[in-house]
MARKEPA-849459 format. One record per residue (C-alpha): x, y, z; residue in one letter. Coordinates in pm, whole numbers, padded with zeros to 5 digits, always signed. Example, Ala and Ser with C-alpha at 12.3 -4.5 7.8 and 13.67 -1.06 7.14 Angstrom:
BEGIN
+01230-00450+00780a/+01367-00106+00714s/
//
This chain:
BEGIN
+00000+00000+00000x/+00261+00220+00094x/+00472+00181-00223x/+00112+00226-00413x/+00094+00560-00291x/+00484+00675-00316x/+00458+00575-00696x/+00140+00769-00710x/+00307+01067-00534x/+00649+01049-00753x/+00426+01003-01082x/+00238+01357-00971x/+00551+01534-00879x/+00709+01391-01215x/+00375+01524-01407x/+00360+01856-01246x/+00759+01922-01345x/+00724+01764-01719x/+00441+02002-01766x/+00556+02267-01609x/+00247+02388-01377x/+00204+02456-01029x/-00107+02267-00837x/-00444+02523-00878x/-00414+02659-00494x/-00029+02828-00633x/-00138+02913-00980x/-00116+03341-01002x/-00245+03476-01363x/+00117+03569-01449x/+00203+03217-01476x/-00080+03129-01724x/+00075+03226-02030x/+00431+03033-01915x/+00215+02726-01831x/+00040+02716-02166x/+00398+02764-02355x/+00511+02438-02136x/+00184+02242-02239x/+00272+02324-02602x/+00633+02219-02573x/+00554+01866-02385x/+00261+01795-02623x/+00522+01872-02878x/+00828+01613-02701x/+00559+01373-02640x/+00463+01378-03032x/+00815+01246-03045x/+00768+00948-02830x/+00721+00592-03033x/+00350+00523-03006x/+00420+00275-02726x/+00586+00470-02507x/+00345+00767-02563x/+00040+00493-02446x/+00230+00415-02140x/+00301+00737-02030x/-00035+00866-02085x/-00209+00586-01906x/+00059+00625-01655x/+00037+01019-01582x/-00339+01072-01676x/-00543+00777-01616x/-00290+00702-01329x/-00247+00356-01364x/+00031+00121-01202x/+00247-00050-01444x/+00043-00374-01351x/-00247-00241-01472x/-00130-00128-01825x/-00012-00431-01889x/-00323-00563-01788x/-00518-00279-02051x/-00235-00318-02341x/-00184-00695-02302x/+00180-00631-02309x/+00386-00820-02053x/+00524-00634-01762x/+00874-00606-01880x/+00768-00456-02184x/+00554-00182-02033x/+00823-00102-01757x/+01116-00110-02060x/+00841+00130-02294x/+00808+00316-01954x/+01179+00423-01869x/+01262+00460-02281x/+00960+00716-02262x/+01060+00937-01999x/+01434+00937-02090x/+01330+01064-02412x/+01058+01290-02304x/+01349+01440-02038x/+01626+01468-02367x/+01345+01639-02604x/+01273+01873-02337x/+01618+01954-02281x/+01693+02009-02647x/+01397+02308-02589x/+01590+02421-02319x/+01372+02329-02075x/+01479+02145-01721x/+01300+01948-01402x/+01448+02159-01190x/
//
C-alpha cells in the first residue's frame, strides 16, 4: 500500500515538473501564459515518443495507472511496459532539454 501511494506521489511530482504547472491553490495569472507555452512544448516532445511509449506514459500520468495495470489494458507483458516506460521518460526528459527546458 505504501509503495502504491509513493509511486502515485512520484508520478504527480514527475507530471507537475514535465508540464511545467504549479497545483491550482499556487497558480497566479502571471504564470498562465508560461504554463500554456510548457503544455505546447511537452505535447510537442511527447509527439516524439514511439507510439508505445506515448500509451504508457499517458495511461501512466493521466489515467494514473500502475504498471500492472497497463499491462493488464495493453496486453503487453510487464517487462515490456516497464522497458516502454523508462525509454519514454528518458526521451521525453532529452526532447525537453533540447527546448531548453529542465525538471528543476
Amino acid at each position: 500500500m505504501a509503495d502504491a501511494l509513493a509511486a502515485r506521489t512520484r508520478r504527480a511530482e514527475l507530471t507537475t515538473l514535465a508540464t511545467g504547472l504549479l497545483p491550482p491553490s499556487e497558480r497566479s495569472s502571471d504564470d498562465e501564459p508560461e504554463a500554456a507555452l510548457d503544455r505546447v512544448v511537452v505535447t510537442g516532445a511527447l509527439a516524439r515518443l514511439t507510439e508505445p511509449q506515448r500509451r504508457v506514459l499517458r495511461l501512466a500520468f493521466y489515467q494514473d495507472l500502475t504498471q500492472t495495470q497497463i499491462a493488464g489494458v495493453t496486453g503487453w507483458p510487464l517487462g515490456t511496459v516497464k522497458s516502454h516506460t523508462r525509454r519514454g521518460l528518458d526521451r521525453l526528459r532529452r526532447c525537453l532539454e533540447e527546448e531548453g527546458l529542465s525538471a528543476a
